[in-house]
N, C-alpha and C positions, 0 to 999 in steps of 0.2 A: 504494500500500500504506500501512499507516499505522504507524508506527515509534514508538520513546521517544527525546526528541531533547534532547539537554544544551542550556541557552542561557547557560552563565553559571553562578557560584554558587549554591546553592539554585533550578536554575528548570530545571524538566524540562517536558515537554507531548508527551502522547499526539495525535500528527497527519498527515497526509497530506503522504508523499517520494516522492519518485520511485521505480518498480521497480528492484534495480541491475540492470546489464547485466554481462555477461563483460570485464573488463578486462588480464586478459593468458591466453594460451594454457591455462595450468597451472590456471586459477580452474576456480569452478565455483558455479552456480545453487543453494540449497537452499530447500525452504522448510520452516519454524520450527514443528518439532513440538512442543517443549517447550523451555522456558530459566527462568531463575531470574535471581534477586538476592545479589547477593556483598558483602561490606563493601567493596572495592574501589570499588563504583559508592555508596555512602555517601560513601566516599572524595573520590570524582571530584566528586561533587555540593557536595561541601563546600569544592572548590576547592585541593582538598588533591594532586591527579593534574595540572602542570604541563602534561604534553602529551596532554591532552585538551581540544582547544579546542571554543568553541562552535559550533553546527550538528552536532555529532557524532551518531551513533544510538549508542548504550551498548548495553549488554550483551558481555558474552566466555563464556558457557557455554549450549549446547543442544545437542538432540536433533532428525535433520531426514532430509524426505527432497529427493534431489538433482533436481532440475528440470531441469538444463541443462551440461553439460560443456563446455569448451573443449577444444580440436582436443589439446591435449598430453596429455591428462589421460587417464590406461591400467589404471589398476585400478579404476577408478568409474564408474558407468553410473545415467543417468537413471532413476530409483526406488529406488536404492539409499536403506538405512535406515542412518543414520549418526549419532558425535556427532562435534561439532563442537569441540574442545577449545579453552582459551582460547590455546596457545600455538602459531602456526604454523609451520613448515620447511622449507628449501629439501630439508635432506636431503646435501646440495654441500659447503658451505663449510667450514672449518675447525674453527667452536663445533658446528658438523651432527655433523661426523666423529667429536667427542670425545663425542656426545650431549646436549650443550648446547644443546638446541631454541631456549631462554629467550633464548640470545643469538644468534640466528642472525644471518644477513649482510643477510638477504632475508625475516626473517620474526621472531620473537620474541609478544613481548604486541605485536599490531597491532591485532588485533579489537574492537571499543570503544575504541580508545585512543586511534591513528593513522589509523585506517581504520574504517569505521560496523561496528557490532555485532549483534549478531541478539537484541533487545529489540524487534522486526521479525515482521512476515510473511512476508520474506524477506531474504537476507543472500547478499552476493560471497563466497567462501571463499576466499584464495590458497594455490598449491601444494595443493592437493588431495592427492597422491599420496601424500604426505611429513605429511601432516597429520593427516587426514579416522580414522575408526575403524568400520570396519562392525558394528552392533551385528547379533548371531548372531540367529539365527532362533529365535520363542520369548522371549525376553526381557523381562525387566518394564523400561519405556521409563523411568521415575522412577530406577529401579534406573542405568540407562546414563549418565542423563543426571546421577548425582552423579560420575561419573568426568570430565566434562568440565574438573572445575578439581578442588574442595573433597576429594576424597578423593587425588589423586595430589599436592595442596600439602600435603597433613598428612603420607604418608606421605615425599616426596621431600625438602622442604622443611623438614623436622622429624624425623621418623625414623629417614631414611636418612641425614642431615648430623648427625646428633645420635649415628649409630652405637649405635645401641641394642641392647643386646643380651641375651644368658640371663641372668637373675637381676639384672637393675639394677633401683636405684627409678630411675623417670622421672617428674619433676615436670611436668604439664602448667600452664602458668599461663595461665589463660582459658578459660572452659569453653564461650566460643560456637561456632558451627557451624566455624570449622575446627580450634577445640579438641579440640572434637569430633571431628572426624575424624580429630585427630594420635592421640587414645585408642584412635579403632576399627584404626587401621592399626598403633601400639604393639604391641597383643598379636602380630602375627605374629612380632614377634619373642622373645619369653617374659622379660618382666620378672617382676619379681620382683610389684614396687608399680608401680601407674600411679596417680599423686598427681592428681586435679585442685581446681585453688586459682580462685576465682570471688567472687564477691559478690552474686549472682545466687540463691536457694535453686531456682527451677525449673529453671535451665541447671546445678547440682549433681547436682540430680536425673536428668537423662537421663545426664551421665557416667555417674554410676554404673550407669543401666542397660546402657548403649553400652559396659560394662568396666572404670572405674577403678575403682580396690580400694579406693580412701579419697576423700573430697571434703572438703575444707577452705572454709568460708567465712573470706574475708576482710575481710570489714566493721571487724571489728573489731583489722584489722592483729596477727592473731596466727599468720597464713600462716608467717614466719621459724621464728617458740617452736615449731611443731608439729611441719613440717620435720625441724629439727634436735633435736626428740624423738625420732621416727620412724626416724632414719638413726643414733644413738648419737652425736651432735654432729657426725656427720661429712659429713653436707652430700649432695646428692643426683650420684647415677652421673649423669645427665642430665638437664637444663634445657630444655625446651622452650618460650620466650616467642613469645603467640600473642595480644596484644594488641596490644604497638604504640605503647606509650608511656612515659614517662622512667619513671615509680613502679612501673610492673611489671618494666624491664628493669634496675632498683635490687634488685627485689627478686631476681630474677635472675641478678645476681652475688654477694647474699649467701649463697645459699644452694647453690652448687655445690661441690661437694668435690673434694678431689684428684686430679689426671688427669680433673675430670668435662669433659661434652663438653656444650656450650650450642649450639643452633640460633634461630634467629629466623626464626617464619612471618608474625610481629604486621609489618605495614607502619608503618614510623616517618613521619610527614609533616614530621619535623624531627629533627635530630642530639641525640645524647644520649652521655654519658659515658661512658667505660669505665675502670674502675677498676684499671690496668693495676699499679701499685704494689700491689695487694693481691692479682690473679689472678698473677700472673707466679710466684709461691711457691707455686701449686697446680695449678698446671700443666696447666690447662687450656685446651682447645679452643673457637673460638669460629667460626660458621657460617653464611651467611644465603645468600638466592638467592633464583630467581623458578622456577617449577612448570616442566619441560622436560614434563611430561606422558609420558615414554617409558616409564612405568609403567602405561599404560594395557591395552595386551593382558593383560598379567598379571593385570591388577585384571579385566578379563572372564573371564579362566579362571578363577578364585576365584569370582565369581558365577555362573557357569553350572556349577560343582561344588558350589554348595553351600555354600562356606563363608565368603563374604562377602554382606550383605545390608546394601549403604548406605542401603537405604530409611528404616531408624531416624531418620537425621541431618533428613527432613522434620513439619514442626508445619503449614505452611499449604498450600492451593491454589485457585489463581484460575484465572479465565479469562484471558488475554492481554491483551483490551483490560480488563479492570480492573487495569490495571497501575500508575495512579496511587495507588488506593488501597494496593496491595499496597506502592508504596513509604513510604506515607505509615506502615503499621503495620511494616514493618521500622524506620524509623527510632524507631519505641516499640518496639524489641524486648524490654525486659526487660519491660512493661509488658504486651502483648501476648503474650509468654511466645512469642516466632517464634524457631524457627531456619530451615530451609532453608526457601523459600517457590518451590512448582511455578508457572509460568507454562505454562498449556497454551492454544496457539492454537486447538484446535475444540473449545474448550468455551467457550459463550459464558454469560455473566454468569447468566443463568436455569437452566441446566443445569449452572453449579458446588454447586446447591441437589442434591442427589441424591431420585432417585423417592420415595424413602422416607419424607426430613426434608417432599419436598412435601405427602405426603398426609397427613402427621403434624399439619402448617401448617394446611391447609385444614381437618381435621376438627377442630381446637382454634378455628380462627377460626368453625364453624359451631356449635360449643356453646358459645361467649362469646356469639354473635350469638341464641342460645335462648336463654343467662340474662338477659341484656339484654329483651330481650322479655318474658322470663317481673315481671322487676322493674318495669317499666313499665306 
């Protein structure tokens, strides 16, 4: 099969691994409907993700159907349609029992991480049972496959840690793709403001269509003055930091108000301050964690009723093996104007061109090819 294979900092390569096989009773065989790119594997690439060593296959989110079961494995069956979530579980253990997928005993972020990931043709899935999500009958597969990580880390990771509730402002700070999706999963719970703070004018731009009530660019470091316009100097009900680095999570403590509640979805690749001399008199809350995904069934009944549509959160889509390129234009994402970017395994590189854009090509390349002639 032919996989995306880490070698090192900066060094990926689209190439030929071996199929995996079943490696314990509870796995299971998928093969790779659909997957995508997460700032995580930017992360990983940049040597920033310790235990991802080289030879890995990357990727942690898709959309698949199952190939092959192992003898333990009881709610799943060869054809089923599934995603593949980034974080796996035994279901057993003690972090299981509390709903702590994230830290399981036997499972956790393994998929790209510790163990090869489905940036693949196909991919080993461990704990199926406890893991796996059958997507319902009918469903848009794009639609499924933003549940695999990006939309249950905005809502979980952000959200739900950050206690958001009727009538708060929520300051989202970062308006990329899981900014993003901290905004679209916010409204379920009826703020007042959904702030989002960026530097970016295209990624300001889809907040506001994806739901925030104001967009602030901060180019020109005036995110704080606006803020604390905005709230009557009083600083915002909830901080949601979803960058991931010291100047956003500065910014971050300055602007939370009394009793507000702060979450962090942004991965930090280094330690950074907290201004505990200054929060400890405002009493506020501070949160962070990795996506348990047990927010995932819910996020399907909201799609299959109608009233969530994570489709918004994608700008690109490729075929699977153009997947070098696809990483080469995520890492220009502001330049390129990318957020979510689809990876679809049967669609090969000629067929990501649609029928339409084809003859559209062909009948411009035949009247260039007559003016050419007519000038000659």
């Amino acid at each position: 099969m032919k996989a995306l294979v880490y070698h090192g900092p900066g060094e990926i390569t689209w190439e030929e691994r071996p199929r995996p096989v079943l490696g314990e009773a509870s796995d299971v065989i998928v093969e790779i409907s659909k997957t995508t790119l997460c700032g995580t594997d930017l992360a990983i690439l940049k040597g920033g993700v310790s235990t991802v060593k080289p030879g890995r296959i990357l990727g942690h989110e898709a959309t698949a159907r199952i190939v092959e079961v192992g003898p333990a494995v009881s709610d799943f069956a060869v054809g089923d349609h599934v995603i593949v979530p980034c974080t796996t579980s035994c279901g057993r253990c003690p972090a299981c029992r509390k709903g702590l997928f994230s830290s399981c005993d036997r499972g956790g972020w393994q998929i790209g991480n510790t163990r090869d990931g489905v940036q693949a043709e196909f991919a080993c899935i461990p704990c199926a049972d406890s893991s796996l999500h059958k997507i319902p009958k009918g469903m848009d597969e794009e639609a499924a496959l933003m549940l695999a990580d990006i939309l249950p880390t905005g809502l979980e990771v952000g959200v739900q840690k950050a206690d958001v509730g009727l009538g708060d402002v929520v300051v989202v700070i970062g308006a990329g793709p899981v900014g993003l999706a901290t905004i679209v999963a916010a409204q379920f719970y009826g703020p007042s403001q959904i702030v989002a703070v960026d530097r970016d004018a295209h990624r300001l731009e889809a907040a506001l269509r994806l739901g925030a009530t104001i967009a602030i660019d901060n180019t020109d470091g005036s995110a704080e003055k606006q803020i604390l316009e905005i709230t009557g100097g009083r600083g915002a009900d909830v901080v949601i930091e979803a960058i991931g680095s010291t100047p956003t999570f500065e910014l971050a403590q300055r602007i939370i108000g009394a009793g507000g509640r702060m979450a962090n979805v942004g991965i930090f690749s280094k330690s950074t301050e907290i201004h505990n001399h200054v929060l400890w008199t405002r009493n506020i809350s501070l949160k962070m964690g990795v996506v348990n995904t047990n927010s995932i069934p819910v996020l399907l009944r909201m799609i299959e009723a109608g009233r969530l549509d994570p489709r918004g959160l994608i700008s690109h889509r490729f075929a699977l093996d153009e997947i070098l390129h696809a990483y080469d234009l995520f890492k220009n994402a502001a330049r390129e104007q990318a957020l979510k970017i689809v990876l679809d395994a049967g669609k090969s590189p000629v067929s990501a061109i649609g029928e339409e854009e084809k003859q559209i090509q062909f009948i411009v390349g035949r009247v260039l090819a007559s003016l050419k002639g007519e000038a000659a």
